[in-house]
N, C-alpha and C positions, 0 to 999 in steps of 0.2 A: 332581129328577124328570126328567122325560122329557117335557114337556110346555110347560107354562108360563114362567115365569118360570126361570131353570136348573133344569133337570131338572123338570117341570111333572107333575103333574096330582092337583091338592090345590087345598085353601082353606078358609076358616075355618070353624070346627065351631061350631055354635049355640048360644046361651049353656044349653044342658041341656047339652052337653060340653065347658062353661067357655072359648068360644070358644078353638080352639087353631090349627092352617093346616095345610094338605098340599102337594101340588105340582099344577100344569097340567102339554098336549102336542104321630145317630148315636146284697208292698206294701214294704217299706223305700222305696224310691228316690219310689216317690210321696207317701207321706206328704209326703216332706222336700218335694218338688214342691207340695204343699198349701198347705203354708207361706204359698207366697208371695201367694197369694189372703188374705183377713179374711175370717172366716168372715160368711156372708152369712145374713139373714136369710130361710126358705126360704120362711113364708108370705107373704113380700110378693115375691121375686124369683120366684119358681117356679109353675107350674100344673101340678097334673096332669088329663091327659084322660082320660076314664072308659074304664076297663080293653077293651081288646079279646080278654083271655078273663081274666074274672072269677075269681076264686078259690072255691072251693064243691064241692061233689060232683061236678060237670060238670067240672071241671077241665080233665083229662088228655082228658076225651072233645070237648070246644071245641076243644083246642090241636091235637091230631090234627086235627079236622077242620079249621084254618086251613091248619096246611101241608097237607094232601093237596088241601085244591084247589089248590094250584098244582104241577097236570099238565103232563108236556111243552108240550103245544099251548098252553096262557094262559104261560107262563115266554116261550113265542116270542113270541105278541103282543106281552108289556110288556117284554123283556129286548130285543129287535132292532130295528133302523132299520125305519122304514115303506118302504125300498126293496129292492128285489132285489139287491142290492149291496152285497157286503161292505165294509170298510176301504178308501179308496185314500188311500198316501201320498203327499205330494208329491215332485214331480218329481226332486230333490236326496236322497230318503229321509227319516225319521222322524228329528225333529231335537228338542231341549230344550223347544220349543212346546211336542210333546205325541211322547209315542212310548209302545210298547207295552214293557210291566214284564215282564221274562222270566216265566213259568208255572213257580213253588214254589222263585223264587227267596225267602231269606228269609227273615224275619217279615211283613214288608208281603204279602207273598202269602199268608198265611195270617189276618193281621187285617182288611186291607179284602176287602171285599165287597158285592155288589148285594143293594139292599132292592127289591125286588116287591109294590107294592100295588092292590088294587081299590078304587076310589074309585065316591064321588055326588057331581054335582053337585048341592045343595041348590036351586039356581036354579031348574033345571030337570026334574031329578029320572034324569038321565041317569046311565050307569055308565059306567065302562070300568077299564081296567090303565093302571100305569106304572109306573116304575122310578126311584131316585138312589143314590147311594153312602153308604156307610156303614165302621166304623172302629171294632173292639174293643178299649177302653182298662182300664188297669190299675182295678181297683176294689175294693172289700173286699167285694163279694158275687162279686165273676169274670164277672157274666153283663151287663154294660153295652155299647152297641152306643152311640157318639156318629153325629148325623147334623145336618141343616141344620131348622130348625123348618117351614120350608114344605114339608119330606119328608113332616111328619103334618099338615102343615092351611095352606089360604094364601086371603084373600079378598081380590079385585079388584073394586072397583064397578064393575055394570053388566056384568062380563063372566061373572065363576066363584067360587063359594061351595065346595069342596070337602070334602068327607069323606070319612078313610081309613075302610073297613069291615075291613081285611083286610089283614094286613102281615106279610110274613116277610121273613127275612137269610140270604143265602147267600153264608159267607164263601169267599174262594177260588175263584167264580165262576169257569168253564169255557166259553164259548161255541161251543168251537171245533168239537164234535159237534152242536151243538143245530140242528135241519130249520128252516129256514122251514116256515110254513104247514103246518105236521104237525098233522094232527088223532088226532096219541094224547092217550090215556089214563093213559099209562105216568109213573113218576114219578120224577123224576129220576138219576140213577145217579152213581156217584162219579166220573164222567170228567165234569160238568157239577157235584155239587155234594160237593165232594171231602170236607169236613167236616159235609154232612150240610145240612139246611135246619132253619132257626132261627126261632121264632115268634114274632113278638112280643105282648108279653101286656102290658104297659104304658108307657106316655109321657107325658114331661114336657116342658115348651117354658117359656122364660123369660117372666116375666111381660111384659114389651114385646111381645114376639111375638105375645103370646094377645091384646094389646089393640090392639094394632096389626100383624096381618095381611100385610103388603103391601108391605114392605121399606124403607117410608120412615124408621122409627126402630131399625131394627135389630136388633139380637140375635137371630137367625136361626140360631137352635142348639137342638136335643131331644136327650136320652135316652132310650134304649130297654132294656127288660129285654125279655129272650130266654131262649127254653128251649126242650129238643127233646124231644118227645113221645120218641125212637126211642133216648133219647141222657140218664141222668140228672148226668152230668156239667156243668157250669158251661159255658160257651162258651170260655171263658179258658182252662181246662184241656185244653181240645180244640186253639185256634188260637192259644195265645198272646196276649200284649194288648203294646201300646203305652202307652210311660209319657204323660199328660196334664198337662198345666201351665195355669196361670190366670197373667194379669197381666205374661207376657212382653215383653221391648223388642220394640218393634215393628220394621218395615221389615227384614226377615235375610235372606238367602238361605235360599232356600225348599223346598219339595218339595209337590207337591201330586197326590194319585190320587185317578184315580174310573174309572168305567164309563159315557163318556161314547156320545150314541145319537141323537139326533134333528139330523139332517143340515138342518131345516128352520130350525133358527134356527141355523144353525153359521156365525160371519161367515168361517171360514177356506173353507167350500163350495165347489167352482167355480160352484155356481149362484149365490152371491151374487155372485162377482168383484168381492169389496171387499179383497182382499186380496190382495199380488204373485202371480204367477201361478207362482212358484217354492215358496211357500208353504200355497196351496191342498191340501186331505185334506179327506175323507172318515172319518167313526164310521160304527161300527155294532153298539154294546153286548157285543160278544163278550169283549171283554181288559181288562184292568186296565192304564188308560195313565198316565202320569206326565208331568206338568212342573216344568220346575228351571229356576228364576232368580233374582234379587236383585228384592224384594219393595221396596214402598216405602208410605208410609201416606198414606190419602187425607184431605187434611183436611177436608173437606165432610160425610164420612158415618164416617168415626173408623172403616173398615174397610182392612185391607194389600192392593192390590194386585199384582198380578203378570199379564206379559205372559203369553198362554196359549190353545192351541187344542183345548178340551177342550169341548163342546156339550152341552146338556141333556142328564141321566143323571147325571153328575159330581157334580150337588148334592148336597152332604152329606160329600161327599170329604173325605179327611184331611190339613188342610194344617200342615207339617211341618218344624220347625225342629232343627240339630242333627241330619240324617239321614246315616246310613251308606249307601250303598249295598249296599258288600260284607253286613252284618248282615240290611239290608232294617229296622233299628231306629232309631227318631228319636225327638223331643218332638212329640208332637201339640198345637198350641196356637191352631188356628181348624179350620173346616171351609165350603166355599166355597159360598156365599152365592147371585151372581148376577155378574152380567158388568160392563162398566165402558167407556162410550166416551167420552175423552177431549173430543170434539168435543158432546157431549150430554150435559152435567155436570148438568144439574137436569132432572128428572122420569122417567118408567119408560120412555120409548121409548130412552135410552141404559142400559139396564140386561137387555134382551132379549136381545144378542147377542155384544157386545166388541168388540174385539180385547183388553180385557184382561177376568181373573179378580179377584173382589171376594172376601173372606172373612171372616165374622165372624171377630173375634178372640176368645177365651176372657177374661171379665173376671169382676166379680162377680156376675151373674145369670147365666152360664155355668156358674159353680163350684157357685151354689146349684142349679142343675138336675141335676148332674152326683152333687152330693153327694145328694143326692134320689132318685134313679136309687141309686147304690152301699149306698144305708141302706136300701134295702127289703128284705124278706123273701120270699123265694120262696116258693110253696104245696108 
């Protein structure tokens, strides 16, 4: 998300929606990939959270009306930085930290994509937007969207209770025409959502997640089924999917995208000047940025590592083993988490900002969400 904890503005949904988290401010060759998970048991690894458009007569007339509220104007609020100011790279240029993913180079530009949600805080009873990344993987129904579990729900004592009300995917995300501060109406066009806007209509988060909220035990992974009111196609069929794996070696050289955006907890910022001043940049939700390095695993919280300057929004991103460049095709095998400061190994104030990238890994409460998500049926 784009808020909170990476990519923020979520939190846990109240036990009438089987406590699940959002955020503060996702066949030959898979099957075989299956494999390598045990299949998992799905009532006890998996929750799902009560439909965000229910199946019934109202269907089609729900799912419409989820994506059309999001109009130019709310797409600006949750998709861009709270500054007047685009991107700035550091001094040296756009380096493996984080640098922008050419536009329709690819598969990767056509599977990841920005997730757009409107949230409440249940604390206080507050609304607003936000944003994190998201990544369509191979599946036997074609319409599954992997993301981070605090993209649909995240609770912090004492600070934020969140619920998503409202959640759509837009794979292939465009920023590069979208106005600040535009007060249209008008709804998006294919030079912002090039494959169309995706709605989501149900979620699943590992059972750790739903019971523990707040990234102290981990598993920080949902599923998403999507469909397009405009569009009866699968999503898969439209943007391709990326192959998914469970139960990978850990520590690989990595890849990891998102749609990173809020400049306010970014440790690379120059307003923080916590880091070389050769190295300092600026986000601002527009592009689809990548980082590439040799991952390592943490042994404290049993999530892979990696140095990386990718800021709230990114959560949920596709992190990625086994990646092509030139295809833009890899193994999707975690999706990034929260942040990691080496200097502040136990408790949440090293987990706000970085210098490095934290990622759940795909295990078997991953597999059973994931399998949960691909075995449903669409209306």
């Amino acid at each position: 998300m784009h808020v909170g904890i990476p990519g923020t503005r979520h939190t846990r949904r109240t036990r009438a929606r089987r406590t699940g988290t959002t955020v503060l401010g996702v066949l030959g060759l898979v099957i075989a990939l299956l494999t390598v998970a045990p299949p998992a048991q799905a009532d006890d690894q998996v929750v799902e959270m009560p439909a965000l458009v229910p199946s019934g007569a109202d269907y089609q007339k729900n799912l419409k009306a989820e994506v059309e509220f999001w109009n130019l104007s709310r797409i600006a609020k949750a998709a861009l930085n709270s500054e007047d100011q685009d991107a700035i790279p550091p001094s040296g240029g756009w380096d493996k930290l984080s640098k922008p993913w050419p536009v329709g180079k690819g598969l990767i530009a056509r599977t990841a994509g920005k997730i757009l949600m409107e949230v409440t805080d249940l604390n206080n009873n507050t609304r607003g937007l936000s944003a994190c990344s998201g990544d369509v993987v191979t599946s036997a129904n074609r319409s599954v969207v992997v993301t981070a579990g605090h993209c649909v729900g995240y609770h912090l004592p004492f600070n934020a209770n969140i619920l998503v009300d409202n959640m759509v995917f837009i794979p292939g995300f465009n920023g590069k025409n979208l106005q600040r501060h535009t007060t249209s109406t008008d709804l998006p066009g294919k030079d912002i959502a090039p494959y169309g806007v995706w709605g989501v209509t149900r979620e699943w988060v590992t059972s750790t997640w739903s019971a523990s909220a707040d990234w102290v035990l981990g598993h920080d992974m949902a599923a998403l089924l999507v469909a397009n009111p405009q569009d009866p196609r699968p999503i898969a069929k439209v943007t391709g999917a990326q192959q998914i794996a469970f139960n990978q070696p850990r520590a690989q050289h990595s890849f990891m995208f998102g749609y990173p955006t809020a400049n306010e907890r970014n440790y690379y910022a120059p307003a923080k000047n916590k880091a070389p001043a050769a190295l300092q940049r600026t986000s601002d939700g527009r592009t689809l940025m990548v980082t590439e390095g040799d991952a390592w695993a943490d042994p404290v919280y049993l999530n892979d590592l990696m140095t990386g300057a990718q800021p709230p929004g990114s959560s949920g991103g596709p992190w990625m083993q086994s990646f092509d460049p030139a295809s833009g095709s890899g193994l999707q095998t975690g999706v990034f988490s929260r942040y990691d400061d080496p200097g502040q190994i136990i408790g949440m104030n090293g987990w706000t900002e970085g210098p490095n990238l934290s990622a759940t890994q795909f295990g078997d409460e991953e597999y059973a969400v994931f399998n949960a998500a691909q075995s449903a049926v669409l209306p």
